[in-house]
MMTF fields as JSON, N, C-alpha, C and O atoms, coordinates in Angstrom:
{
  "mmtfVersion": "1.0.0",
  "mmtfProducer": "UNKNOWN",
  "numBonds": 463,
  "numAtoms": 464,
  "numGroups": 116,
  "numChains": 1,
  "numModels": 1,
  "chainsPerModel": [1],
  "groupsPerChain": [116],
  "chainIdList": ["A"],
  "bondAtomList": [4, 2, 8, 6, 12, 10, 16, 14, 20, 18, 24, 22, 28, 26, 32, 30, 36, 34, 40, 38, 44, 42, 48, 46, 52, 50, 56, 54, 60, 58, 64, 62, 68, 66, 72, 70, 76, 74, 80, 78, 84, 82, 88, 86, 92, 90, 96, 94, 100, 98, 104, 102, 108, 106, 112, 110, 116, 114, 120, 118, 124, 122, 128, 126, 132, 130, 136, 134, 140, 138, 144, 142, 148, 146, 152, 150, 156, 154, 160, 158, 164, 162, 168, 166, 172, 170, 176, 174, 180, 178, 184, 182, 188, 186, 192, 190, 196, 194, 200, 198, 204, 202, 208, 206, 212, 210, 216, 214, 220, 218, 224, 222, 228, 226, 232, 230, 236, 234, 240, 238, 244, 242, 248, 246, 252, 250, 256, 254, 260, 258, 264, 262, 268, 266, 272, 270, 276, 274, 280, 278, 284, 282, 288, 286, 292, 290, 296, 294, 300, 298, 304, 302, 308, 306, 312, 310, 316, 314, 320, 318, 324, 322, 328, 326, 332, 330, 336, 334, 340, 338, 344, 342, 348, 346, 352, 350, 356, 354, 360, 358, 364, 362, 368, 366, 372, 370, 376, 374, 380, 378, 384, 382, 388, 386, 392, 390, 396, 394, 400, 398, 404, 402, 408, 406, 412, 410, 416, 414, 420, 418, 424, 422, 428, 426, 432, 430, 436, 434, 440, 438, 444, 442, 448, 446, 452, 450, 456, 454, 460, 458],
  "bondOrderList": [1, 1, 1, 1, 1, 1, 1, 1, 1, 1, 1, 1, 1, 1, 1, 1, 1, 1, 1, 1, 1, 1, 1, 1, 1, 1, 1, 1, 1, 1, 1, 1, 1, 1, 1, 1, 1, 1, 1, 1, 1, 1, 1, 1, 1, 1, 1, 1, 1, 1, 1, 1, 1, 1, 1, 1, 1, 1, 1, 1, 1, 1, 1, 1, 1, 1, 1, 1, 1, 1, 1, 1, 1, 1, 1, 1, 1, 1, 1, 1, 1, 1, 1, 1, 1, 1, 1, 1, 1, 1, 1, 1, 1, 1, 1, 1, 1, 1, 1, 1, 1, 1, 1, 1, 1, 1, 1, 1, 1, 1, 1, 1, 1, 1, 1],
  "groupList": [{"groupName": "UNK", "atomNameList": ["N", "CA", "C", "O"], "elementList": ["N", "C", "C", "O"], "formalChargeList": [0, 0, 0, 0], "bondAtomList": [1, 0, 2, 1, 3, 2], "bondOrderList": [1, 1, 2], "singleLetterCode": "X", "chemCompType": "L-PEPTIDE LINKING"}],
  "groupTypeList": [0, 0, 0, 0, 0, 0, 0, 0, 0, 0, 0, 0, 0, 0, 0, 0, 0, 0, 0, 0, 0, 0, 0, 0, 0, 0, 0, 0, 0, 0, 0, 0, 0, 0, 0, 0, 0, 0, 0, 0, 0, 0, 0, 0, 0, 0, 0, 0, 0, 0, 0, 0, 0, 0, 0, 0, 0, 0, 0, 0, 0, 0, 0, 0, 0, 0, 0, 0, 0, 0, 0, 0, 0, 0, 0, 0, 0, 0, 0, 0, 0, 0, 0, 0, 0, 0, 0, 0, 0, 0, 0, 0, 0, 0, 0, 0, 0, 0, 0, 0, 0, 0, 0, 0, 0, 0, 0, 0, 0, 0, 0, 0, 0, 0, 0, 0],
  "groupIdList": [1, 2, 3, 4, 5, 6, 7, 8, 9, 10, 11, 12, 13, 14, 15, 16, 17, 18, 19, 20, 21, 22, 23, 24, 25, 26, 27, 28, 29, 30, 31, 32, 33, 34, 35, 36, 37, 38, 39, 40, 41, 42, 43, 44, 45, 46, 47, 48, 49, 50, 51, 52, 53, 54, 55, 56, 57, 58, 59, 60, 61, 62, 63, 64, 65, 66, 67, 68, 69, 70, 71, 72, 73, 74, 75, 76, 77, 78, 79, 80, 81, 82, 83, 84, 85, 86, 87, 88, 89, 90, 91, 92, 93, 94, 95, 96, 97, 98, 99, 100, 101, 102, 103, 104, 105, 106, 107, 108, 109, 110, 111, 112, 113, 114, 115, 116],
  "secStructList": [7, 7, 7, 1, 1, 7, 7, 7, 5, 7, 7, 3, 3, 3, 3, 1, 6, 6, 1, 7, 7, 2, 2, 2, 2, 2, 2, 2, 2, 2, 2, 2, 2, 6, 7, 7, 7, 6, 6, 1, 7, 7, 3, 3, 3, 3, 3, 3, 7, 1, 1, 3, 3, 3, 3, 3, 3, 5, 7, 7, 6, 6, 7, 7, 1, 2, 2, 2, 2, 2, 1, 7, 7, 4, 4, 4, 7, 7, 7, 2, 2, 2, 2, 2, 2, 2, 2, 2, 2, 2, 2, 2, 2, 2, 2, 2, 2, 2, 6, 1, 1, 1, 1, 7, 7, 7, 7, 1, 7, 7, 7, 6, 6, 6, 7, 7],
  "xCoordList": [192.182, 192.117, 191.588, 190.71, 192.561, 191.831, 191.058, 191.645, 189.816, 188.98, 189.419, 189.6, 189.509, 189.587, 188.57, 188.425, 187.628, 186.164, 185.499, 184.999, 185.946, 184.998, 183.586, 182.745, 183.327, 181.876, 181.572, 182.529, 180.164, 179.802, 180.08, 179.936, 180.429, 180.617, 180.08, 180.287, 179.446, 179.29, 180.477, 181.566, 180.11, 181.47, 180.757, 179.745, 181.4, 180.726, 181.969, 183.136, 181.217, 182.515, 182.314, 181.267, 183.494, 183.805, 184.298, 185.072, 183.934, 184.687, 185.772, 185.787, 187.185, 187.991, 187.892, 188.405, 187.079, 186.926, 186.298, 186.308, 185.733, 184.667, 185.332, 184.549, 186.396, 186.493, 187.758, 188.096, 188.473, 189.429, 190.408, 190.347, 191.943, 192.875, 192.969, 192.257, 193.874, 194.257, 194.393, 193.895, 195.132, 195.156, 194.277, 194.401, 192.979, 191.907, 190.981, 190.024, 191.396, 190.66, 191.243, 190.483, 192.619, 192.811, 192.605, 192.597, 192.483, 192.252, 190.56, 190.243, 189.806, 188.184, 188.274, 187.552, 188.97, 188.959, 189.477, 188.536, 190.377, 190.861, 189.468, 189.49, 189.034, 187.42, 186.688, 186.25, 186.375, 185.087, 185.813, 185.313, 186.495, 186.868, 187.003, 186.691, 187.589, 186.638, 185.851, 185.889, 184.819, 183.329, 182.884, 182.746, 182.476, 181.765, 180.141, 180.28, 179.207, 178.007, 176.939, 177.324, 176.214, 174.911, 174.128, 173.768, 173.852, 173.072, 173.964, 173.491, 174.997, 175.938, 176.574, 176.857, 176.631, 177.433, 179.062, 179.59, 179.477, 180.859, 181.347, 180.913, 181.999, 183.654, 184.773, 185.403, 184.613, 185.895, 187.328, 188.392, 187.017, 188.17, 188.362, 187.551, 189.268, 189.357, 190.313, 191.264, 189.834, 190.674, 191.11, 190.27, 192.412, 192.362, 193.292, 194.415, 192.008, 192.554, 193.039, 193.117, 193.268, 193.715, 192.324, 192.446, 191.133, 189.992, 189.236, 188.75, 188.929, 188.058, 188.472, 189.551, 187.869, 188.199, 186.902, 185.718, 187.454, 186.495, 186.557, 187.463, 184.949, 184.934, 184.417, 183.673, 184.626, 184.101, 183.541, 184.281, 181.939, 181.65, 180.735, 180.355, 180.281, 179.626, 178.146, 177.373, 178.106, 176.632, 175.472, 175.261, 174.663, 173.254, 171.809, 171.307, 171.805, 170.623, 169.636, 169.339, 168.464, 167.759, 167.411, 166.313, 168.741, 168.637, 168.249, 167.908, 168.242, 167.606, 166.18, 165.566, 165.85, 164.653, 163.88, 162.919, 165.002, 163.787, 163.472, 162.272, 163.903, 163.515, 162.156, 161.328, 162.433, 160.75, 159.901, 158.752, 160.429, 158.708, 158.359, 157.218, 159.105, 158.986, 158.791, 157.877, 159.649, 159.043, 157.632, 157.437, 156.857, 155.244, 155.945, 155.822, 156.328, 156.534, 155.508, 155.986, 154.274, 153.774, 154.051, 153.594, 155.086, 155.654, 156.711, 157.202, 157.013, 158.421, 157.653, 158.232, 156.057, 156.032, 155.954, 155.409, 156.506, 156.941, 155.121, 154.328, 155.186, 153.959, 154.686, 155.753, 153.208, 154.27, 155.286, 156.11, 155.034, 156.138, 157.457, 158.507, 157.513, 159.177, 159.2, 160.313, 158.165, 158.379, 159.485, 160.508, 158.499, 159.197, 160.598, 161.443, 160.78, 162.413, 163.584, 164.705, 162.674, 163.563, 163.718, 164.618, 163.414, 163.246, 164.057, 164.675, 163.783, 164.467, 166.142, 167.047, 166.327, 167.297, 168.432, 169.624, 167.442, 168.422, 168.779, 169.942, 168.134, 168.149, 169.283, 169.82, 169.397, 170.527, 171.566, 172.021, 172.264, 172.767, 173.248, 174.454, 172.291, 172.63, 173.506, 174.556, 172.148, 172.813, 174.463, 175.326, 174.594, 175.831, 177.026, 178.083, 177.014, 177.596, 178.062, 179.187, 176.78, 176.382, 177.114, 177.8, 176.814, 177.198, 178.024, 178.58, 178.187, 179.347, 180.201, 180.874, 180.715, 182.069, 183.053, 182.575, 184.506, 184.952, 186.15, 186.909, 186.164, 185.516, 183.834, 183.431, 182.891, 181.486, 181.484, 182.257, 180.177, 180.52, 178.702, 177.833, 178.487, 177.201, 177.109, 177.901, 176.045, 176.075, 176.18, 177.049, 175.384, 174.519, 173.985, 173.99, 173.649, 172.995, 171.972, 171.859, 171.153, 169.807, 169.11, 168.737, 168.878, 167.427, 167.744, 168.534, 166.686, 165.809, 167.151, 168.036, 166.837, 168.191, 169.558, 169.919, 169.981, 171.196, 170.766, 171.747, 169.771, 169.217, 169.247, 168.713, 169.888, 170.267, 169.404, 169.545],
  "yCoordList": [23.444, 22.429, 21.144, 20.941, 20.185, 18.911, 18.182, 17.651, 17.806, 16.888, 15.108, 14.832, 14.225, 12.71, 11.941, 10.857, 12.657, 11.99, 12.146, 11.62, 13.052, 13.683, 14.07, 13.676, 14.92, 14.853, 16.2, 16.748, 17.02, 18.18, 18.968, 18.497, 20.026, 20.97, 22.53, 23.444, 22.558, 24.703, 25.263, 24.876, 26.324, 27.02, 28.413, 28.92, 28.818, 30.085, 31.281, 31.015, 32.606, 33.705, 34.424, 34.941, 34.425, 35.679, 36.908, 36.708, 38.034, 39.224, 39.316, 38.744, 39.937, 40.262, 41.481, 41.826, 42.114, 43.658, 44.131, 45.079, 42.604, 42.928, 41.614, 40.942, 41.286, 40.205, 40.948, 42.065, 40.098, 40.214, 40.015, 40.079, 39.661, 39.523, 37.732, 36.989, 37.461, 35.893, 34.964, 33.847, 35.598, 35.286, 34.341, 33.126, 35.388, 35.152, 34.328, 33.583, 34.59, 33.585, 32.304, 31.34, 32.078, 31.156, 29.583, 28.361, 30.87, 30.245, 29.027, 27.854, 30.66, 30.218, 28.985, 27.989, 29.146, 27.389, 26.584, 25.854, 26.465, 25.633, 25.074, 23.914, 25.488, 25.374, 24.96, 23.818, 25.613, 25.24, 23.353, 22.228, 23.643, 22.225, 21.018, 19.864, 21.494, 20.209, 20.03, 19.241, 20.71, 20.662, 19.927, 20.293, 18.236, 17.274, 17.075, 16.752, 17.129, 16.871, 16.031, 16.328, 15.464, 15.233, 16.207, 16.208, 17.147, 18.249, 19.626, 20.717, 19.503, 20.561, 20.236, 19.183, 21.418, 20.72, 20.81, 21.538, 19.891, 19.372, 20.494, 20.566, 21.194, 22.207, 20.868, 20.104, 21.075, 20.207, 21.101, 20.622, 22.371, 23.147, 24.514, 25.316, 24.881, 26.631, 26.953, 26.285, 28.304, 28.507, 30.311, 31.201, 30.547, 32.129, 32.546, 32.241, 33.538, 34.533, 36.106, 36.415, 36.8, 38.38, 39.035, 39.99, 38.875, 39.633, 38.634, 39.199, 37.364, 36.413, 35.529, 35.052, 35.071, 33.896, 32.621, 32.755, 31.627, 30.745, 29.49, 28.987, 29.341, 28.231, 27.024, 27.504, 25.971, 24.723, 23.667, 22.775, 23.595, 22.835, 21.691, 22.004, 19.951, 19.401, 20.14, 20.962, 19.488, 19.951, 19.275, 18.097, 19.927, 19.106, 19.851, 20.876, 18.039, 18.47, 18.836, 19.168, 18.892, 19.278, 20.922, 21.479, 21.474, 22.808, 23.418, 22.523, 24.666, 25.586, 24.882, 23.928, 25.437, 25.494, 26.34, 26.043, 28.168, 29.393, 28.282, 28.039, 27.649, 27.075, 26.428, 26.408, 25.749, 25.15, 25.628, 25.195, 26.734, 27.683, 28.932, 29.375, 29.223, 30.139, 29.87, 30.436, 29.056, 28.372, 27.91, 26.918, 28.162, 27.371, 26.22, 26.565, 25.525, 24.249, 23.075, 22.476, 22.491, 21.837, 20.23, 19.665, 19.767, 18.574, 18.423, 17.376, 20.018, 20.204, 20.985, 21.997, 20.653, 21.054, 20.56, 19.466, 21.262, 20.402, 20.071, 20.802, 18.825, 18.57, 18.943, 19.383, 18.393, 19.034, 18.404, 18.92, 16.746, 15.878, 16.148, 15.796, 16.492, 17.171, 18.477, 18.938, 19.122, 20.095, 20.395, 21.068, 19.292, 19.094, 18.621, 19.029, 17.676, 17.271, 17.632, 17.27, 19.099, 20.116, 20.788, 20.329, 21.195, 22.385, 21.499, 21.959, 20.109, 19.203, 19.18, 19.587, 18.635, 18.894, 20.276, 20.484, 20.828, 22.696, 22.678, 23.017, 22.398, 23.16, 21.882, 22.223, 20.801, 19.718, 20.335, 21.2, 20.401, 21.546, 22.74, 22.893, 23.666, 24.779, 24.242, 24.517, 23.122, 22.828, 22.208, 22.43, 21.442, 21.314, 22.13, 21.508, 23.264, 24.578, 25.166, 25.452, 25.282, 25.939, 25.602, 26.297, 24.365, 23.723, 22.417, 21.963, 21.829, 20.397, 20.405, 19.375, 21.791, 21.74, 22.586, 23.412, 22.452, 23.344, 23.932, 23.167, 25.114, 26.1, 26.41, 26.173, 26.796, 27.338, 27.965, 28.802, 27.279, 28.892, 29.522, 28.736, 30.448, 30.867, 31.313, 32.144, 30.824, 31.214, 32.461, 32.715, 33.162, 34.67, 34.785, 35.801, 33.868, 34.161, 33.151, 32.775, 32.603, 31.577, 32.189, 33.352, 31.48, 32.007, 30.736, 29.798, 31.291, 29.739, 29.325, 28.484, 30.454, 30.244, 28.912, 27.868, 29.771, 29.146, 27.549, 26.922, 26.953, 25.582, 24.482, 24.415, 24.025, 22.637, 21.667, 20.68],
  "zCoordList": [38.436, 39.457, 38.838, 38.0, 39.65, 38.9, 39.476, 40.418, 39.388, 40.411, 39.863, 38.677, 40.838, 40.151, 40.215, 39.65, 41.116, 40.502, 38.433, 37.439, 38.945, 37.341, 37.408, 36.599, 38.48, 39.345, 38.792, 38.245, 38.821, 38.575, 39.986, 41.113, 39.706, 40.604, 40.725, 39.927, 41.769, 42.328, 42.301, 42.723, 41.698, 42.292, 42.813, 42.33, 43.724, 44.813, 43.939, 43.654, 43.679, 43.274, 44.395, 44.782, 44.948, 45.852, 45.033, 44.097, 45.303, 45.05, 45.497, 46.587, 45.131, 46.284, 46.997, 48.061, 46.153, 46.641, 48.31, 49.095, 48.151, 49.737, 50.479, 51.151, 50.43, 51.666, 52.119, 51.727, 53.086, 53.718, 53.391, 52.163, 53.844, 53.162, 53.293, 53.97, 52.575, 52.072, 53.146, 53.281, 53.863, 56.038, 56.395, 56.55, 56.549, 56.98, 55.803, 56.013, 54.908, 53.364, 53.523, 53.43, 53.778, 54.294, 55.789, 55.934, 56.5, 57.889, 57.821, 58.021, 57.303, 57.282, 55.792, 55.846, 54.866, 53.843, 55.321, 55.631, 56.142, 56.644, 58.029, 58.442, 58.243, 58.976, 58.122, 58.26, 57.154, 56.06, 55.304, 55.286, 55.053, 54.585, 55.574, 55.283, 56.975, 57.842, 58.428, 59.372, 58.079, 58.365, 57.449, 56.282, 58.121, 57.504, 58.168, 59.348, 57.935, 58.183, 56.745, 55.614, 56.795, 56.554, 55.938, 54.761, 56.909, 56.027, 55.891, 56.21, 55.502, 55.286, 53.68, 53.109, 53.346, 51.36, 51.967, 52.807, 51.255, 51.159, 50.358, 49.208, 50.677, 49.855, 49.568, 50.299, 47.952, 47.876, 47.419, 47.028, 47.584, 46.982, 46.715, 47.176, 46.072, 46.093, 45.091, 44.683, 44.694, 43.622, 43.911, 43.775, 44.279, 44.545, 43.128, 42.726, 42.544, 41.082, 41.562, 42.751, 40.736, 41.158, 41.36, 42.127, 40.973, 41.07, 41.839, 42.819, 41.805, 42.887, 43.465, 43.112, 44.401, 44.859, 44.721, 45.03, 44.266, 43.973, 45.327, 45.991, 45.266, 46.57, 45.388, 44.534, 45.278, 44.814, 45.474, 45.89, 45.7, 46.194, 45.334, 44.206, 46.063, 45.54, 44.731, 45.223, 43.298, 42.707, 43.328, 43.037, 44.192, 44.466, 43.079, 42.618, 43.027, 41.91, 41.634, 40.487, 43.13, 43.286, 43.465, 43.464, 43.616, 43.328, 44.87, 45.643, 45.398, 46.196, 47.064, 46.585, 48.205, 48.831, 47.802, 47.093, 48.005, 46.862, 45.695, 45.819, 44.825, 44.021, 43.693, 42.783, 45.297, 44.913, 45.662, 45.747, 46.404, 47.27, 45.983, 45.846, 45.425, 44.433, 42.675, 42.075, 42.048, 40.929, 40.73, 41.432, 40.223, 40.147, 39.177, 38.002, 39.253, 38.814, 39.166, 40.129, 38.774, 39.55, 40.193, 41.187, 39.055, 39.466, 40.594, 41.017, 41.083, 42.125, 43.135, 43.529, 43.823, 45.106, 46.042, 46.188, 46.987, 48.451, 49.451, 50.044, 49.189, 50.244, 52.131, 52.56, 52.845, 54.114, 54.884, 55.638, 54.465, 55.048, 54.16, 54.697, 53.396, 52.598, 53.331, 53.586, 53.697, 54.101, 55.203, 55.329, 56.112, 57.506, 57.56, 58.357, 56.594, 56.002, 55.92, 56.276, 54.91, 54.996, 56.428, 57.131, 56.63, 58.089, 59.42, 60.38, 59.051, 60.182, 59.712, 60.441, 58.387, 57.687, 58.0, 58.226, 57.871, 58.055, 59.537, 59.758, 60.472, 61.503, 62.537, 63.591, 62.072, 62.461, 61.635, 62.383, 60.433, 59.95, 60.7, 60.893, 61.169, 62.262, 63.656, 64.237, 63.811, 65.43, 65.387, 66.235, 64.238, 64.251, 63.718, 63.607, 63.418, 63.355, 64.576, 64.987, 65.101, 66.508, 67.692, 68.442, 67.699, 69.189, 68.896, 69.896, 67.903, 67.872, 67.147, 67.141, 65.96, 65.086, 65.894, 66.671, 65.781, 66.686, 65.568, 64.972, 65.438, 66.078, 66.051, 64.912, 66.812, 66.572, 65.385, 64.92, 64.8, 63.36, 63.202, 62.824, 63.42, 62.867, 61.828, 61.383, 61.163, 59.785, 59.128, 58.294, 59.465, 59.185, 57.699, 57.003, 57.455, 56.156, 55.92, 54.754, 56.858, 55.88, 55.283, 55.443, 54.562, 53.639, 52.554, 52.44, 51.896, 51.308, 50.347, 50.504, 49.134, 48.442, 48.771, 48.228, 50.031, 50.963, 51.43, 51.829, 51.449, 51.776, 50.209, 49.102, 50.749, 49.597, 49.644, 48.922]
}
């Protein structure tokens, strides 16, 4: 795949072993890719192989929430006004999942990790 930014990129590995068929791999890229928000990461793409499927999304540099509640890093801890940032951050994120993208999508998976 070619990007024309020339930007760094995530890439998410799906197994194929545990998802669904291409159908439905399809449908859900077609949701996930117009889901634009603020506190949501941008999917710019996809890549389907015989053993995975790859999701490509923007690189954020700051890395994970687990990152910085769990790293003892002392130059990367969250005082409580970042704290709150975050937590305000995530949960506008949710609400707009929840109740203003259409289709509704719930996540089922937060955790720290999963927070950008």
């Amino acid at each position: 795949m070619v990007m024309n930014d020339c930007g760094t990129f995530a890439v998410k590995r799906i197994d194929r072993s545990r998802e669904g068929s291409d159908q439905v791999f399809e449908r859900e890229l077609e949701i996930l890719g117009s889901i634009k928000h603020i506190n949501l990461v941008n999917l710019r793409g996809y890549c389907r192989l015989p053993t995975a499927r790859l999701l490509i999304y923007d690189y954020l540099v700051m890395g994970s929430l687990d990152n910085f509640l769990h790293e003892r890093v002392d130059d990367r801890l969250l005082n409580w006004n970042a704290r709150l940032k975050v937590a305000l951050g995530s949960a506008r994120g949710l609400a707009y999942l929840h109740h203003d993208c259409c289709p509704k999508i719930v996540h089922r998976d937060i955790k720290s990790s999963n927070i950008l």
